[in-house]
Structures are given as C-alpha cells and as structure tokens.
C-alpha positions as CSV (number, residue, x, y, z in Angstrom):
1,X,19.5,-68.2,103.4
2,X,16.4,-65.8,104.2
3,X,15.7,-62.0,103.0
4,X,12.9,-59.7,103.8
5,X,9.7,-59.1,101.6
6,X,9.7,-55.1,100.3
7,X,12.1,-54.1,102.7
8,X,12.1,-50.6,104.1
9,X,15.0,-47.9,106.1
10,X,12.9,-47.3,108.9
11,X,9.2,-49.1,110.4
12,X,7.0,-47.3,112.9
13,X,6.1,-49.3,116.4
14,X,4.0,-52.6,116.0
15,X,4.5,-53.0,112.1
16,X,5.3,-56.2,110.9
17,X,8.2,-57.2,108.2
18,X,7.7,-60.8,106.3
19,X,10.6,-62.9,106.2
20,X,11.3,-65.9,103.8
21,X,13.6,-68.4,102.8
22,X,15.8,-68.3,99.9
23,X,14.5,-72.1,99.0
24,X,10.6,-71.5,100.2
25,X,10.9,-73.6,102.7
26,X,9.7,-71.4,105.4
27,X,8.3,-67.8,106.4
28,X,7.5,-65.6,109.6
29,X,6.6,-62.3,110.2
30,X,9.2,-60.0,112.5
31,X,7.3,-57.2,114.5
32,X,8.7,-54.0,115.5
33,X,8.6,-53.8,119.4
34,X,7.2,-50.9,121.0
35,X,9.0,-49.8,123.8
36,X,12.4,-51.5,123.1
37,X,12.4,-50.4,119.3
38,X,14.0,-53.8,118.7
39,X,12.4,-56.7,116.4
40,X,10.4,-59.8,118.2
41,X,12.1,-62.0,115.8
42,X,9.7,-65.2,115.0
43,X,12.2,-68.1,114.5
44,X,12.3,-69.8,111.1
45,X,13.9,-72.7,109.5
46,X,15.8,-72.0,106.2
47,X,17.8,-75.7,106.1
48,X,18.2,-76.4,103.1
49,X,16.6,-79.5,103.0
50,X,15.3,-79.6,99.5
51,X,18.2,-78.2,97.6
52,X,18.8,-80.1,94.3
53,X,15.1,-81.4,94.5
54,X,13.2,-81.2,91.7
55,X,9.8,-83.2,90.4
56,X,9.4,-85.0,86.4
57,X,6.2,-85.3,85.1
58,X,4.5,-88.7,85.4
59,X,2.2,-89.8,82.9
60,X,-1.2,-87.9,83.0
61,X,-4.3,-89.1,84.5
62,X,-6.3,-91.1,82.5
63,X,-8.8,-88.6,79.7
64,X,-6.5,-85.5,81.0
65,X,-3.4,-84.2,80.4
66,X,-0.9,-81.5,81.5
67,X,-0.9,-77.7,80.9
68,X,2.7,-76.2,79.0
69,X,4.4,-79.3,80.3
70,X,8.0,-78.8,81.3
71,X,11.0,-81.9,81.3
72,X,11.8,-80.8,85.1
73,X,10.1,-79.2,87.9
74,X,11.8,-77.6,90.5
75,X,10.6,-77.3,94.3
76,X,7.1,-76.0,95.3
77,X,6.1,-75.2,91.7
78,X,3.2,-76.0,90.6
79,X,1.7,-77.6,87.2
80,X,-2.3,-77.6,85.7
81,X,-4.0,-80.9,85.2
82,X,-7.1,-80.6,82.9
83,X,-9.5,-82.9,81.6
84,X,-9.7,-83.3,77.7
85,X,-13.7,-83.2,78.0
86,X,-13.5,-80.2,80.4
87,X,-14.9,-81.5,83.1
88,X,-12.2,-81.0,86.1
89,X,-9.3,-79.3,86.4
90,X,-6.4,-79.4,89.3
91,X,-3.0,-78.2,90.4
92,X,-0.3,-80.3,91.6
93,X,2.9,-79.5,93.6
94,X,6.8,-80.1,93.4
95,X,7.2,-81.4,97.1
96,X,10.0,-79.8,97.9
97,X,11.0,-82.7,100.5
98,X,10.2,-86.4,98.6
99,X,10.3,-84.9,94.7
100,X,7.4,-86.3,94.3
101,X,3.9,-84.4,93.0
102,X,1.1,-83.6,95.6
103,X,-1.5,-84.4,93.6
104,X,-4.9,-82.9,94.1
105,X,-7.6,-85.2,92.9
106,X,-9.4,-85.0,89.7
107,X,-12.4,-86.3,87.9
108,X,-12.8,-86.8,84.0
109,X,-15.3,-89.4,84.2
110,X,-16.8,-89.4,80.7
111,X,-20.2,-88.4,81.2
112,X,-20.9,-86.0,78.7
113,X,-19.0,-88.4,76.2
114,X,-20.9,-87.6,72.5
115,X,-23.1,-85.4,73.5
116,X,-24.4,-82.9,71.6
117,X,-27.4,-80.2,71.1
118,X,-29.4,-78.9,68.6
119,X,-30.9,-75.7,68.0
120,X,-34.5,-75.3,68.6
121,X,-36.8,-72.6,67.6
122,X,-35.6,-69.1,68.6
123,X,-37.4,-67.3,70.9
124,X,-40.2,-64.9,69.5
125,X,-39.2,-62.0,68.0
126,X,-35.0,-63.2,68.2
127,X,-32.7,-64.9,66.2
128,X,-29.8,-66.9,66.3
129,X,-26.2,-65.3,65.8
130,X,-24.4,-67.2,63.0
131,X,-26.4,-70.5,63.7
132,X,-24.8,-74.3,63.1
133,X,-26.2,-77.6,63.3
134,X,-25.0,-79.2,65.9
135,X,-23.0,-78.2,68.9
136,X,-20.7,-79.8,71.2
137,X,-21.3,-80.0,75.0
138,X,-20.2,-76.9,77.0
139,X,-20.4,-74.6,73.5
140,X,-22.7,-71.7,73.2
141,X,-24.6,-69.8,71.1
142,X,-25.7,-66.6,71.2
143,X,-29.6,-65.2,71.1
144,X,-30.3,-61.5,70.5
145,X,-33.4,-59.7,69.5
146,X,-34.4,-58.7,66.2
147,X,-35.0,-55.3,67.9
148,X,-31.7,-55.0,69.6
149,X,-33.3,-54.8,72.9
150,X,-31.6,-57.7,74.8
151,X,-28.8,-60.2,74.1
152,X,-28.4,-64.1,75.9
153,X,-25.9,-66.8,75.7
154,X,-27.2,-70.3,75.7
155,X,-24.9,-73.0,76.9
156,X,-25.1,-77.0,75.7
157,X,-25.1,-78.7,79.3
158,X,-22.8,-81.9,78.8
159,X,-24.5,-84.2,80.8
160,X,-28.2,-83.7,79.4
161,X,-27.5,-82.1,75.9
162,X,-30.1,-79.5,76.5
163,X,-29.8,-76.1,76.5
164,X,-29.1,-74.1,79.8
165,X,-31.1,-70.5,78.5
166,X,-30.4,-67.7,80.0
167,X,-33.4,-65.3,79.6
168,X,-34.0,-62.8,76.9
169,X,-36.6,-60.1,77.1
170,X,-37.2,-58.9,73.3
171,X,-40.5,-57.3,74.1
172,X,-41.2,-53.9,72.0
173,X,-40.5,-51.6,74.5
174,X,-39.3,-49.1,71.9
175,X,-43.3,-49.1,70.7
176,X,-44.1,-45.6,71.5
177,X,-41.5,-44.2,69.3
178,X,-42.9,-43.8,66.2
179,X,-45.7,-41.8,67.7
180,X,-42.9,-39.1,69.1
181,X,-41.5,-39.2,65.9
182,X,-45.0,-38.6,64.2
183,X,-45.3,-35.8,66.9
184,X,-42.1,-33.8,66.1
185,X,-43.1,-34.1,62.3
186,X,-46.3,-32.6,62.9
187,X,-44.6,-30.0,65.1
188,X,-42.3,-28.9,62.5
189,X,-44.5,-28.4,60.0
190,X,-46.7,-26.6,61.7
191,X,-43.7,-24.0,63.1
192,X,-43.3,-24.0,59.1
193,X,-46.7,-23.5,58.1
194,X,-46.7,-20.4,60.6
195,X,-43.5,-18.9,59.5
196,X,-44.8,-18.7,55.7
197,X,-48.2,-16.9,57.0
198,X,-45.9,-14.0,59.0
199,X,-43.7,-14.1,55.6
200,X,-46.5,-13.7,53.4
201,X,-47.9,-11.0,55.8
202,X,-44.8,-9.5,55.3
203,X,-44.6,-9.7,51.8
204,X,-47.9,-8.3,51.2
205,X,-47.7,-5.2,53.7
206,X,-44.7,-4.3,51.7
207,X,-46.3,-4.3,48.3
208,X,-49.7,-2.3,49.6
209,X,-49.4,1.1,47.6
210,X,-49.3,4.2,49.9
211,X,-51.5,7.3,49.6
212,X,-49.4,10.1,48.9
213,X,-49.4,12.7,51.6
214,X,-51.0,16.2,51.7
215,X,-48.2,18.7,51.6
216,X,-49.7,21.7,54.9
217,X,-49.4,24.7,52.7
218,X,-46.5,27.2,54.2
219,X,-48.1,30.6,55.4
220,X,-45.8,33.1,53.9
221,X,-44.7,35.6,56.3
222,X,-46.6,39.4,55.6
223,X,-43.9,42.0,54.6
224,X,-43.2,45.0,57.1
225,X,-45.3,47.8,57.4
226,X,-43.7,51.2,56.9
227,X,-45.9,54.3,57.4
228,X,-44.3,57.8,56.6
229,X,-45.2,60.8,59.3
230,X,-44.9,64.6,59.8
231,X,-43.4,65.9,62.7
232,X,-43.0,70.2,62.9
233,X,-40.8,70.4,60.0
234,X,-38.7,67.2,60.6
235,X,-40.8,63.9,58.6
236,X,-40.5,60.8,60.1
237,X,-40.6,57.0,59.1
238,X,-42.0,54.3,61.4
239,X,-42.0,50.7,60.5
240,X,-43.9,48.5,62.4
241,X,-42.7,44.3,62.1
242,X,-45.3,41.5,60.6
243,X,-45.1,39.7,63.7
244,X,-46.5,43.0,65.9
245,X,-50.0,43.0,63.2
C-alpha cells in the first residue's frame, strides 16, 4: 500500500528515495547505505485506517463562504474559505481519521462594512485613468502622468476609506528636450546652408568662360643641303642633313 516518489534503476551511496502511502497517511525517506549498498529502510505505517473516509461541507462561516464547493470530500484534501468582504481567507482539511474538517480560523468581522472613497484632486501634472465616483473598499484606481513619466495605483483602505497612495513622480524630467531638438534643427540647416555654397561654387566655376589657348607655332624642319663638287674628272654630290647646320 506504499510506492516510491520518481523512482529510479540505480541510486549512488547516501541518496535518499521518498516513500508514501497509497492513502497519504504516511511518508519516510529510504537512504542508500554506503558500505553495505543496501537501503536503511525508515519504517512507515500504510494501515489503512481512513479508507472510505471522506468529509461534506458544513454550512460556511458566518459573512464567508466556500471556494468551487464540492458534495463530498475525500481524505486530506483541502477546500478555501473566503470572506465575502475580503478580509480573511483560510484552508481547511479532510481529516483523514474523524471525517471531520480541520478548520483553520478565520475572521470576517465587518469592519469595512459600507465604506467607500472618493476621488480627490489628482496629483499635479497627473490624471486619473478612467475616473468613477465612488469606489468600494479594497478597489483601485490608477494615477499616471500627463507626461508619461511615472504610473501609481491607489488602493481604497477598507477600514478608513482613504486612499493608501503610492507615490508618483511626474516631474518634467524630459525638459531639456526641446533644446536638443532645437539643436539638431540648427545643425541641419546649417550642413544645408554649406552644401548649397560648395554647389553654387561649383556651378559657377563651371560656367566661367575660358581663354582660349595660344597654339606654340611648329618650327618646320629646313630641307637638306646638297652641294655639287669636282673631283679630277669624276663630279661629286655631297648632302649634308638639316639637323648637322
């Protein structure tokens, strides 16, 4: 009437498996021994003393009620107790010997019977987020700045109807960003201003009429000089290149 929690093939020296009960009544933990390699067995108690038992719901306490009632309970579960004005809340148990419900206490005393708060001023420079009237205890509303710097909730305590505010900072800490913004305007237009001067520069040195050029007059090469001579009775011809005058 007992099995073993995630059971494994094989555990190393001086690990520990849990053992437990089929009903819940009990559970030890087995450890593997060291030097014999055998298990120092913790003893436990599986009788099935509660078998059959099972727990009905009573009426609720007064101002609470149960959570997803059921008709029948069966041992060691558990069901919620809540009161209707929100103030407590507690679990009780299926004994699993007597049937009967361990009850852990609870208090729904009516102290924050009819109250309510209303919304004061907003904080300076916030608003409210979608604003009503009148608001039960334990409700909330929520603050944020008209910036969008910061966000709160604000809580209507039950017992003083008051508001329990959580801070909210919605100073302008974005104040400094219009001057950056004026900044990078005035930078861009200047890097625009400048790139229209080196275009217009541009522009202009294109359209400045050129001189025309002086063409270096070409000195036409002299011809050859040829110069006729006598020799005995043979004549003779000797001509002498431009390059050699």
């Amino acid at each position: 009437m007992a099995s073993f929690v995630n059971p494994s093939d094989s555990y190393t020296a001086n690990t520990t498996v849990s053992v437990t009960c089929d009903n819940g009544n009990d559970q030890v933990e087995w450890i593997c021994n060291a030097f014999t390699g055998n298990w120092d067995e913790e003893p436990i108690d599986c009788s099935d003393q509660s078998s059959g038992v099972t727990c009905t719901l009573p009426n609720p306490p007064l101002m609470a009620s149960f959570v997803n009632p059921s008709d029948s309970y069966t041992a060691s579960t558990t069901v919620t107790v809540t009161c209707d004005n929100g103030n407590d809340q507690a679990e009780w148990i299926c004994n699993a010997f007597t049937g009967n419900w361990d009850e852990e206490p609870i208090d729904c005393s009516d102290q924050s019977s009819g109250v309510t708060c209303t919304l004061p001023n907003p904080p300076l420079m916030a608003s409210f987020v979608n604003p009503s009237d009148s608001y039960t205890a334990s409700t909330t509303v929520t603050v944020t700045c008209d910036n969008g710097n910061d966000q709160a909730e604000w809580i209507c305590n039950a017992f003083t109807g008051n508001w329990d505010e959580e801070p909210i900072d919605c100073s302008d800490q974005s104040s400094d960003q219009p001057i950056a913004i004026y900044a990078g305007i005035g930078g861009g237009v200047s890097l625009l201003v400048l790139l229209l001067c080196i275009c217009a520069c541009v522009y202009w040195t294109k359209r400045k009429p050129q001189r025309p050029s002086v063409a270096t007059p070409v000195r036409s090469a002299a011809p050859p000089l040829t110069a006729v001579y006598t020799a005995g009775a043979q004549p003779g011809v000797v001509t002498m290149p431009a390059q050699a005058r």
